[in-house]
C-alpha positions as CSV (number, residue, x, y, z in Angstrom):
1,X,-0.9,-157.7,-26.4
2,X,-3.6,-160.4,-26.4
3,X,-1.8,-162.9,-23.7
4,X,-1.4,-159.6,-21.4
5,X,-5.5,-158.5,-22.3
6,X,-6.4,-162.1,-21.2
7,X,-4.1,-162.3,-18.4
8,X,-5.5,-158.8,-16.8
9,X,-9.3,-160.1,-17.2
10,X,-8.3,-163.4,-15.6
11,X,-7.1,-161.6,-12.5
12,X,-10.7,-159.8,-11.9
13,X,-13.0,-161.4,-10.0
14,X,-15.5,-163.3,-11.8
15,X,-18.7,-161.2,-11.3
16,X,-17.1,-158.0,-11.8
17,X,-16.0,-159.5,-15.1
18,X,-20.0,-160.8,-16.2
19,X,-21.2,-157.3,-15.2
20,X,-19.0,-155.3,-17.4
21,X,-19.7,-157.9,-20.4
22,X,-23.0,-157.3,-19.6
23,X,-22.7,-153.6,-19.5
24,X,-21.0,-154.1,-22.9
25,X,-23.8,-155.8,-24.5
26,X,-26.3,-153.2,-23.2
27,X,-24.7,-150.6,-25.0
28,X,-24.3,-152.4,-28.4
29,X,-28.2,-153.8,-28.6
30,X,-29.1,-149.9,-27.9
31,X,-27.0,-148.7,-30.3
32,X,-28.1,-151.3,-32.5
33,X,-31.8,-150.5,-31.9
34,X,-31.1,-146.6,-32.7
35,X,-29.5,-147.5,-35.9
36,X,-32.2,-149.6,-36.8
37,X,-34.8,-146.4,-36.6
38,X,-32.6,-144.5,-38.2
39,X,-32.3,-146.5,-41.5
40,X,-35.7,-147.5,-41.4
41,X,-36.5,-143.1,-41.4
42,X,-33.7,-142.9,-44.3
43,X,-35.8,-145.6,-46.0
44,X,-39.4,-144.9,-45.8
45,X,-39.4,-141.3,-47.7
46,X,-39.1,-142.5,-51.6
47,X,-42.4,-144.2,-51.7
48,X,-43.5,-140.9,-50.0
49,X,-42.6,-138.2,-52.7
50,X,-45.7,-138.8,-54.8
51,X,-47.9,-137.7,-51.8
52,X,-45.8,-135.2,-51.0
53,X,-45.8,-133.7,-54.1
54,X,-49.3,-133.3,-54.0
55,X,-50.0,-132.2,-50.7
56,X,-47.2,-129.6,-50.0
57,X,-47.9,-128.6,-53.5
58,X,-44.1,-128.9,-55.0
59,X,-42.5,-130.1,-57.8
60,X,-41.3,-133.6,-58.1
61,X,-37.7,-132.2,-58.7
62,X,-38.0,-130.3,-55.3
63,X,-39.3,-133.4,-53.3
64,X,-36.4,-134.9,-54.5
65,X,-34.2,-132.4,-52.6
66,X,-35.9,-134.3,-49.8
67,X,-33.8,-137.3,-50.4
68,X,-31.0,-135.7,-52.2
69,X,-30.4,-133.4,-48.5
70,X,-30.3,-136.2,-46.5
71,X,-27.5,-137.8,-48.4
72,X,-25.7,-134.4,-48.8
73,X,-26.0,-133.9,-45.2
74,X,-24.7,-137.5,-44.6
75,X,-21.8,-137.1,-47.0
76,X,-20.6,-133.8,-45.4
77,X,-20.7,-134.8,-41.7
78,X,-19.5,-138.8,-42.0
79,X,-15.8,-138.1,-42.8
80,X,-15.8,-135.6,-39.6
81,X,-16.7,-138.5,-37.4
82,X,-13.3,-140.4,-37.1
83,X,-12.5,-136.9,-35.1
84,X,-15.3,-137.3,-33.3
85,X,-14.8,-140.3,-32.1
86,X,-11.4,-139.9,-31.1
87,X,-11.9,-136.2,-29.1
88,X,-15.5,-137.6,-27.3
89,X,-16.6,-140.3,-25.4
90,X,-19.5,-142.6,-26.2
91,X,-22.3,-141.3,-23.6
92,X,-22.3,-138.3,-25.4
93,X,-21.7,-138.7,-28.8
94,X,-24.7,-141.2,-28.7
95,X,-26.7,-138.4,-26.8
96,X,-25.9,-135.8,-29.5
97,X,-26.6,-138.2,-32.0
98,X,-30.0,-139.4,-30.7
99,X,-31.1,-136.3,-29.7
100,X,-30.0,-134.8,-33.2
101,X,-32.3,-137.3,-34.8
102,X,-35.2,-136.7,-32.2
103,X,-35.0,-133.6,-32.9
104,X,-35.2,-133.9,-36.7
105,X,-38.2,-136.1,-36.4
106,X,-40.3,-134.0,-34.1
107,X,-39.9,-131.2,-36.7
108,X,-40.9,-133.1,-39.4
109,X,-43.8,-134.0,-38.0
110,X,-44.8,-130.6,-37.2
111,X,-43.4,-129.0,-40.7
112,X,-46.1,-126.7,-42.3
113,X,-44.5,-126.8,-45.3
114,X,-41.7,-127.9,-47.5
115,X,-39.0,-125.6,-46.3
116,X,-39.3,-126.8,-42.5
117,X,-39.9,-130.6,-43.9
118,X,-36.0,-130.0,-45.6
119,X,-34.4,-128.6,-42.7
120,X,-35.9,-131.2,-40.3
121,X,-33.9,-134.2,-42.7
122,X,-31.0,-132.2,-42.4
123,X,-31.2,-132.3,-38.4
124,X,-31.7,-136.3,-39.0
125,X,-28.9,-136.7,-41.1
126,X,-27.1,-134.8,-38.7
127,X,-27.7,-137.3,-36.2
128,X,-27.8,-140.4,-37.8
129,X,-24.4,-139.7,-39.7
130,X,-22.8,-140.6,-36.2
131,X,-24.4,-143.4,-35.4
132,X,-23.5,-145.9,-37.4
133,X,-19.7,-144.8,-37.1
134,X,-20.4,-145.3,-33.5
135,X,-21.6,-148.4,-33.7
136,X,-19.0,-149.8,-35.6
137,X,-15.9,-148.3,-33.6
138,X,-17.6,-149.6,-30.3
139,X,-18.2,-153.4,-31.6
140,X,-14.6,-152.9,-32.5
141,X,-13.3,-152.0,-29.2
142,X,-15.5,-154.1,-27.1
143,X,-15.9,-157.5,-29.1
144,X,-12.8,-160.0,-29.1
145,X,-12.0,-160.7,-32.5
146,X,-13.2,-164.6,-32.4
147,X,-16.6,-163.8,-32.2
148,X,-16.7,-160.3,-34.3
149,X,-18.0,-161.8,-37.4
150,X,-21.4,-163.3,-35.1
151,X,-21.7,-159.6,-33.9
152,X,-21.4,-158.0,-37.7
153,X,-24.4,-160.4,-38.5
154,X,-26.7,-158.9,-35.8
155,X,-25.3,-155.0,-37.0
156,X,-26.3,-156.7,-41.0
157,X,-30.0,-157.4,-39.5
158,X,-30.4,-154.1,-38.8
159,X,-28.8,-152.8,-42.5
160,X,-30.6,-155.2,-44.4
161,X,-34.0,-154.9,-42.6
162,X,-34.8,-151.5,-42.2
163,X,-34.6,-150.5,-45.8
164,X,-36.8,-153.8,-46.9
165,X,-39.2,-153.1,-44.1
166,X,-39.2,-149.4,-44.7
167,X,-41.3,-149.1,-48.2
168,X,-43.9,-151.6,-47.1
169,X,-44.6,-149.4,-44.0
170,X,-44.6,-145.9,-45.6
171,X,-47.1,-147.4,-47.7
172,X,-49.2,-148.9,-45.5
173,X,-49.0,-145.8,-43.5
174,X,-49.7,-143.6,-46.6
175,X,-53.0,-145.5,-47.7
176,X,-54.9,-144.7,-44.2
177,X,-53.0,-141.9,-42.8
178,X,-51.2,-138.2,-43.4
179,X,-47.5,-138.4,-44.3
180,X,-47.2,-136.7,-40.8
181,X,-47.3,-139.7,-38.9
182,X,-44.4,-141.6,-40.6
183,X,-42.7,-139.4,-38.6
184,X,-45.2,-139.1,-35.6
185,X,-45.0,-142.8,-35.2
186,X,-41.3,-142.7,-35.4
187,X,-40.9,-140.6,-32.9
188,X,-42.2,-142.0,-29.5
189,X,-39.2,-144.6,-30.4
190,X,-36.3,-142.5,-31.1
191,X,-37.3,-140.5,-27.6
192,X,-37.5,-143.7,-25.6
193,X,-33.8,-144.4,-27.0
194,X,-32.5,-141.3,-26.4
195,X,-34.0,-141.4,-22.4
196,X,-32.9,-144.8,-22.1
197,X,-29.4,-144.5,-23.7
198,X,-28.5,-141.7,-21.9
199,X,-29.3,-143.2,-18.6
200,X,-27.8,-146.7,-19.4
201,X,-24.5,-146.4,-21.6
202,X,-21.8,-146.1,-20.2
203,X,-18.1,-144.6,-21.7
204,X,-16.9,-147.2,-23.4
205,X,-14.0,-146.1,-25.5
206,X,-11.0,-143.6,-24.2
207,X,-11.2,-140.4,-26.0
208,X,-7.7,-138.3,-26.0
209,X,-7.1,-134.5,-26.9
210,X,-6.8,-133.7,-30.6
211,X,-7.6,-130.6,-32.8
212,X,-10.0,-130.0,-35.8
213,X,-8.4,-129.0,-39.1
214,X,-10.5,-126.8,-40.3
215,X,-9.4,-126.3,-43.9
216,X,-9.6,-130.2,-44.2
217,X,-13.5,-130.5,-42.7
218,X,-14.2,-127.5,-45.8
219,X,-12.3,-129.5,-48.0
220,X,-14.2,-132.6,-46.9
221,X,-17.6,-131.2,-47.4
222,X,-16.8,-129.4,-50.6
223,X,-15.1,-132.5,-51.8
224,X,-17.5,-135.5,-50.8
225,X,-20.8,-133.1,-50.9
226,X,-19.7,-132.2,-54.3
227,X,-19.5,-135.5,-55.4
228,X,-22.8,-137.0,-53.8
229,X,-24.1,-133.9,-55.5
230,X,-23.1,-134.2,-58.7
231,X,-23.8,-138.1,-58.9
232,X,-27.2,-137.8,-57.6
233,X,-28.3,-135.1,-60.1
234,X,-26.4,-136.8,-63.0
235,X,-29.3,-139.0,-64.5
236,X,-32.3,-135.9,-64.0
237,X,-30.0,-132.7,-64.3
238,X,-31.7,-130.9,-67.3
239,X,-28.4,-129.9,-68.5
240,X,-24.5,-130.8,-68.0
241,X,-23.4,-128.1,-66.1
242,X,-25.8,-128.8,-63.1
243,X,-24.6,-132.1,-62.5
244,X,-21.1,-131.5,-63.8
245,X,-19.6,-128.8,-62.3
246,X,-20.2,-129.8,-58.7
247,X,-18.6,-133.5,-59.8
248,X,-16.2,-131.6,-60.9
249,X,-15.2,-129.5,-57.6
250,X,-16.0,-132.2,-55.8
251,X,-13.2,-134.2,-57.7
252,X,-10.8,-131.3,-57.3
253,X,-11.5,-130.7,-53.6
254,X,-11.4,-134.3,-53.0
255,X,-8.0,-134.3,-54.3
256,X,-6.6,-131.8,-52.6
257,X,-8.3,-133.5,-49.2
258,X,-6.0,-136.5,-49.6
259,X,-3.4,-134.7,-50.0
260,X,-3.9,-132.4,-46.8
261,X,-4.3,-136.0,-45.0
262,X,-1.7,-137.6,-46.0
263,X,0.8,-134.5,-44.6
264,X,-1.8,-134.1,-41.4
265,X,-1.6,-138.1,-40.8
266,X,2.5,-137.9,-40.1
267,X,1.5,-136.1,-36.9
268,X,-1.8,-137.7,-36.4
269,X,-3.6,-134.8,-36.9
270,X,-5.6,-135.9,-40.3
271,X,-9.5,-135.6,-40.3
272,X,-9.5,-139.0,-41.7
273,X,-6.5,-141.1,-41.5
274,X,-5.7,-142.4,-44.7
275,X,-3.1,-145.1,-43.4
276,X,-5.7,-147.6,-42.9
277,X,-5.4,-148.6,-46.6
278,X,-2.1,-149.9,-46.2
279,X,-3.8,-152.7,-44.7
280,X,-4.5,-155.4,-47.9
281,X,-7.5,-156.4,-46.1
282,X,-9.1,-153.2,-45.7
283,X,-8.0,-152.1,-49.0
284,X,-10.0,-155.3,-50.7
285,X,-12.8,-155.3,-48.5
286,X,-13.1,-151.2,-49.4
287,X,-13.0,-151.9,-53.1
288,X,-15.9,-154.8,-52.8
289,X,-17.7,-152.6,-50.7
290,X,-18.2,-149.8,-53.0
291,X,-19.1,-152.8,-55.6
292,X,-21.5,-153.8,-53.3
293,X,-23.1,-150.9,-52.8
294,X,-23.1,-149.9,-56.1
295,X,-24.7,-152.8,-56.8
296,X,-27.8,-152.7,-54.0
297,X,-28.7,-149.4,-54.7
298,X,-28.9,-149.3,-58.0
299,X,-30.9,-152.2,-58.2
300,X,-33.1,-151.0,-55.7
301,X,-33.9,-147.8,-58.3
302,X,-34.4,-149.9,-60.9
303,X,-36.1,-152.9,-60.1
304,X,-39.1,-151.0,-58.6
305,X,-39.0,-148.4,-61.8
306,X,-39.3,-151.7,-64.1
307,X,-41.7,-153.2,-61.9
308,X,-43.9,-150.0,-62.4
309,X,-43.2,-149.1,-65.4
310,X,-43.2,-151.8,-67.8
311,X,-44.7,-154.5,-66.0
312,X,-47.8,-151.8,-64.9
313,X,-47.5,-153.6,-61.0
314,X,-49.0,-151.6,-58.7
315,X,-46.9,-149.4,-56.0
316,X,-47.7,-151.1,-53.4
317,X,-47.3,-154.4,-54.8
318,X,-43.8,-153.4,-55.2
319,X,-43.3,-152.8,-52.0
320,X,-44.5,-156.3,-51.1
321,X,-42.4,-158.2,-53.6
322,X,-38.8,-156.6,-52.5
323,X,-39.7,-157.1,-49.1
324,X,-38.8,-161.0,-49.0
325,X,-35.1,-160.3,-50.3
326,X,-34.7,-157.8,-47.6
327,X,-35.6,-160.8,-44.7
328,X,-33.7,-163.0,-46.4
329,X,-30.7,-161.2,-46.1
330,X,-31.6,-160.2,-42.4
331,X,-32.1,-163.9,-42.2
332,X,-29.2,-165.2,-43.1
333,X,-27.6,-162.4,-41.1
334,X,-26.4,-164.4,-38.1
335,X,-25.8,-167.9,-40.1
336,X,-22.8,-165.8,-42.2
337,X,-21.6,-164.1,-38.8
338,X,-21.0,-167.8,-37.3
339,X,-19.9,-169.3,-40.8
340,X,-17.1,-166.3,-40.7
341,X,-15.7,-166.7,-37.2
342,X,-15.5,-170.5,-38.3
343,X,-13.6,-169.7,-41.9
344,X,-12.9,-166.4,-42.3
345,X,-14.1,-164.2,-44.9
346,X,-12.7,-166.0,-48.3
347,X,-14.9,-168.7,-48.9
348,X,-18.2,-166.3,-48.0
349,X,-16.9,-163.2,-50.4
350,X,-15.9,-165.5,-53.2
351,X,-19.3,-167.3,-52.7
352,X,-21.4,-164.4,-52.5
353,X,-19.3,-161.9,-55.0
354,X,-20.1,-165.0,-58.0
355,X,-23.8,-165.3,-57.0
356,X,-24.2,-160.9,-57.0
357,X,-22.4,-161.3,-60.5
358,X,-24.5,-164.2,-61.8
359,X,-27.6,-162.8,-60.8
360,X,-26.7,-159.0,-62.5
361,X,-25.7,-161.4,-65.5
362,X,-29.3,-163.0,-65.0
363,X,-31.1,-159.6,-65.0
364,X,-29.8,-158.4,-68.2
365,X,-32.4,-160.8,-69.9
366,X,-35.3,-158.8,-68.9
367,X,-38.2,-157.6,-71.1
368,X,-41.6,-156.5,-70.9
369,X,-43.0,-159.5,-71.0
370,X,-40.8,-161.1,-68.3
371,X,-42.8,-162.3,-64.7
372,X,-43.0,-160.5,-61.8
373,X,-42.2,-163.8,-60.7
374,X,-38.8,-163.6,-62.0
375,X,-38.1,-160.3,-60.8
376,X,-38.9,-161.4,-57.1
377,X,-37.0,-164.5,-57.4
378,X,-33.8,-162.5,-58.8
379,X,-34.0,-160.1,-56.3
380,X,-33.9,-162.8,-53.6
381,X,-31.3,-164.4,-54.9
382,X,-29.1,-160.8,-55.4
383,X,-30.3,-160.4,-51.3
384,X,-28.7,-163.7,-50.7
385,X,-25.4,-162.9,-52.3
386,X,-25.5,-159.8,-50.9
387,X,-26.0,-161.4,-47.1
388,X,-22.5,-163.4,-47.5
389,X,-20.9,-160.3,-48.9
390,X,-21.8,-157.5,-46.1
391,X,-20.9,-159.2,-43.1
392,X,-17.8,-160.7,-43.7
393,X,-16.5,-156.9,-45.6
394,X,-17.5,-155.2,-42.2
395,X,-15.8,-157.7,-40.4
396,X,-12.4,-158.2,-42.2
397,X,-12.2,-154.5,-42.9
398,X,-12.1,-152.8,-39.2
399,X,-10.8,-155.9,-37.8
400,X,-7.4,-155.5,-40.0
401,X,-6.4,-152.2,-38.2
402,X,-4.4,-151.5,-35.9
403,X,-7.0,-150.6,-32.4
404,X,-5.9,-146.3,-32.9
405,X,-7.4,-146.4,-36.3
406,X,-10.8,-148.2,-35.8
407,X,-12.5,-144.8,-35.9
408,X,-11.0,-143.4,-38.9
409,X,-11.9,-147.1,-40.6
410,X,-15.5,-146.5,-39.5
411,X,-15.8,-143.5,-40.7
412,X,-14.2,-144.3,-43.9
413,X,-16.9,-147.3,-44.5
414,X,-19.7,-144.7,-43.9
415,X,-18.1,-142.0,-46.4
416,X,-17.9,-145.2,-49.3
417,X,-21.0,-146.0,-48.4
418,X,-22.5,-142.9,-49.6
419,X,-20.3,-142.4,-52.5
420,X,-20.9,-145.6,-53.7
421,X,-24.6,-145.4,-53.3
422,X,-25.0,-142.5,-54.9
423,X,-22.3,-143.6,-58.0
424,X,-24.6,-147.0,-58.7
425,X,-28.1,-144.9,-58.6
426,X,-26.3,-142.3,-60.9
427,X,-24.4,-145.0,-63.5
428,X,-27.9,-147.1,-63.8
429,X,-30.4,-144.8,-63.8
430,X,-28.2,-142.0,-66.6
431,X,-27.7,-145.6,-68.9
432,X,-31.0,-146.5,-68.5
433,X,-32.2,-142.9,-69.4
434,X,-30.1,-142.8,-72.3
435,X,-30.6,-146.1,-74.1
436,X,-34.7,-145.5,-73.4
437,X,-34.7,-142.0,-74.6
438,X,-32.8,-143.2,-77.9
439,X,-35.0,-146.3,-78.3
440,X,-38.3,-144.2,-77.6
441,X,-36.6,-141.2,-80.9
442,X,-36.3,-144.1,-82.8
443,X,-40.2,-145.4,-82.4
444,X,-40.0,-148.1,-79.8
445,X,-42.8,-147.8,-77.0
446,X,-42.7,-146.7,-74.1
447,X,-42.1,-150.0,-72.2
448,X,-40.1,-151.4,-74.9
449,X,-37.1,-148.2,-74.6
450,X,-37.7,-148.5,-70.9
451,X,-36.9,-152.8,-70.7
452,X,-34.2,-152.1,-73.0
453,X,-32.8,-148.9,-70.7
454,X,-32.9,-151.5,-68.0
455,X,-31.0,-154.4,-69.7
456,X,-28.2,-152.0,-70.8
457,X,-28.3,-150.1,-67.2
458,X,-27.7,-154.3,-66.1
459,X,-24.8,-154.6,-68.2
460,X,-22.8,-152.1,-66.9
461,X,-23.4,-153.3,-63.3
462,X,-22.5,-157.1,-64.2
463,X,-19.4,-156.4,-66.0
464,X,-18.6,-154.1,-62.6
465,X,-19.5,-156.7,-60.2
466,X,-16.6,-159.1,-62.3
467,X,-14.1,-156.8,-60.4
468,X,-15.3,-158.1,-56.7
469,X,-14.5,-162.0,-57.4
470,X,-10.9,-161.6,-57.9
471,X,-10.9,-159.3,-55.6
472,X,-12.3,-161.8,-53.0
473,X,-9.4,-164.3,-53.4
474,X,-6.7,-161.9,-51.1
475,X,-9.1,-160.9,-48.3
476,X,-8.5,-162.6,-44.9
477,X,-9.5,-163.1,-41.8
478,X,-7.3,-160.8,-39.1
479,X,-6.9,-162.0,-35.3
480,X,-6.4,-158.4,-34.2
481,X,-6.6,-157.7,-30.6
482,X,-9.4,-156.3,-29.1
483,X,-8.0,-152.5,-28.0
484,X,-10.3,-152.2,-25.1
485,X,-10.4,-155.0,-23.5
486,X,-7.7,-154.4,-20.2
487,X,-8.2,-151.2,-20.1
488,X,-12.1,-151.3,-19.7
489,X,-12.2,-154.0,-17.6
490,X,-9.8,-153.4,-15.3
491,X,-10.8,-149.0,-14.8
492,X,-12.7,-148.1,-11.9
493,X,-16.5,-147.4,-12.5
């Protein structure tokens, strides 16, 4: 397949070649941009719920619905994409996306009140829960496998970035302005991407007839809303059955989902294909993922929670001293992208999986008289082993399948994304809560129960992150063929 795809590019003339690669690159850098704003909206709302509490007179449990939406809305629509992908071409799927989001944001920044300020992040989520599937699937089909890795650094720039950069500016915006204008100020971007996507990308994946199951896509959201659902509400439910029994159905339903796709997928009819984790590689890369993400966001709960309160740093302070872990890892982006088309993915995902551990390890020593110092400097070092992990997972996992299932792959990556977020915030934040509200019965202070909450919360996510080094050891790096390449290059436009 690769000596034909070479062959068939060789026989085009040369400019016709150069114009379609650089068609090719158009379309990822705007894709890339409109991911970019997306994560960076996803982002800039938890510094936001104080003010918005007070302002749209709510309580801080409903704000919270806010964030929780978002993620409910992304966990619902995600596994649907790998159909998506495969029935519609890329013009409009990135239109309905874009405009999706667009839309969201210009209703946001209208909203009189809660209830329109909810439904307008559920049009975002809407939109930006097919982006970044779409982004992925097209690297896939248009980047030869030699220089993939160099192309999942610039895609880990934009993941790593936006949610670093995001805090800082809702608080900068916050301290002069109305929570209006994060979105008011978001939006003049997202419309100039929409215009200019529209009018500039071009179809760059072949689409082919398929039906919907529909009992699967209700199984789906049942299954992996539940779940979100439950984790997210599993450290602030105020009892069990609020957080429990939609884990619970979520389990069930989630069950029954894989089976439904496992009968669907011998007729290639399953909402999400399930046969990409035959492939080793993806399977590995999967299971470090989750740890990853894990990992990230429940660090990034509680290291701003300690920073606040136990250390007594001030919110926007906070902001400023996670922000140089986030461009570290956008940093060092591009240098892992190269080092992995040199090496593969071993040495970086061993590398990176020990430092993630070590640094956990490192984090479980902190009190209340620790330095903010030290929290800054761990973080950055977390960011760093965090950098060598992302880019080489995203690389080695899509690059391992076979060209048919690249969508399904994507989409699966997305959905763990999600679930695994939402398990690390959950497991952290419901140990932290427990050990500080037994500390505090007991007569510790406040700070004291809350350090200790934090060191416990650390434990957990240490001994978790032990998992990810072996795991390291059996991923490699896959020469697939690029799908794409003949039979873009050679159709008539």
């Amino acid at each position: 397949m690769t000596n034909t795809v070479s062959a068939r590019i060789e026989e085009l003339p040369h400019d016709h070649a150069a114009r379609l690669g650089a068609r090719n690159r158009l379309v990822i850098f705007l894709l890339l941009i409109s991911v970019f704003v997306m994560i960076l909206n996803e982002t800039i709302m938890g510094v936001a719920l104080p003010t918005l509490t007070k302002d749209l007179g709510i309580t801080p449990s409903a704000a919270q619905w806010l964030t929780a939406a978002f993620l409910l809305t992304m966990a619902v629509i995600i596994p649907v994409t790998g159909f998506l992908l495969q029935r519609f071409n890329t013009r409009p799927l990135f239109i309905a996306a874009m405009g999706l989001f667009s839309l969201g944001t210009l209703i946001a920044a209208v909203a009189p009140g809660f209830e329109i300020l909810l439904l307008a992040r559920i049009v975002q989520a809407s939109g930006t829960a097919i982006m970044f599937p779409l982004l992925m699937t097209t690297v896939m089909n248009l980047v030869p496998a030699a220089t993939r890795g160099q192309m999942m650094g610039n895609i880990s720039i934009v993941i790593s970035v936006a949610p670093a950069i995001g805090p800082t500016i809702s608080g900068l915006i916050l301290s002069v302005l109305d929570w209006r204008f994060m979105f008011i100020l978001v939006l003049p971007i997202a419309l100039a991407a929409l215009v200019v996507g529209a009018r500039l990308i071009a179809n760059v994946t072949e689409p082919r007839p398929t039906r919907i199951d529909v009992p699967s896509v209700i199984l789906s959201a049942l299954g992996f809303g539940g779940v979100v659902f439950g984790l997210s509400t599993l450290g602030t439910a105020t009892t069990a059955l609020e957080s429990w029994l939609p884990l619970t159905i979520g389990v069930i339903a989630l069950a029954v989902f894989v089976l439904r796709q496992i009968r669907l997928q011998r007729r290639d009819r399953a909402l999400l294909d399930l046969r990409t984790f035959v492939s080793r590689d993806f399977t590995f890369s999967i299971v470090m993922f989750a740890i990853s993400m894990m990992t990230m966001f429940g660090t990034i709960v509680l290291l701003p929670f300690y920073l606040v309160s136990v250390l007594h740093v001030p919110v926007i302070t906070v902001g400023l001293l996670l922000l140089p872990g986030g461009l570290t890892m956008g940093l060092l982006a591009p240098l892992v992208g190269r080092i992995y088309d040199r090496v593969g993915p071993t040495v970086l995902l061993i590398v990176g999986s020990s430092i993630v551990s070590a640094d956990l390890w490192a984090m479980t020593m902190l009190d209340e008289n620790s330095s903010f110092l030290w929290v800054l400097a761990a973080h950055v070092a977390l960011s760093i082993g965090l950098a060598l992990l992302f880019t080489p997972l995203f690389t080695a996992s899509l690059g391992s399948l076979k060209p048919a299932l690249y969508s399904h792959g994507s989409a699966i990556v997305g959905t763990v994304q999600q679930l695994a977020g939402a398990a690390g915030t959950a497991l952290f934040v419901t140990v932290m809560s427990a050990q500080a509200a037994t500390l505090t019965t007991a007569g510790a202070s406040q700070e004291s129960a809350t350090a200790a909450g934090i060191r416990i919360a650390f434990t957990y996510g240490a001994v978790i992150s032990l998992f990810a080094i072996p795991a390291a050891f059996f991923v490699r790096k896959q020469n697939s063929p690029t799908p794409a390449d003949a039979a873009e290059l050679v159709a008539p436009h």
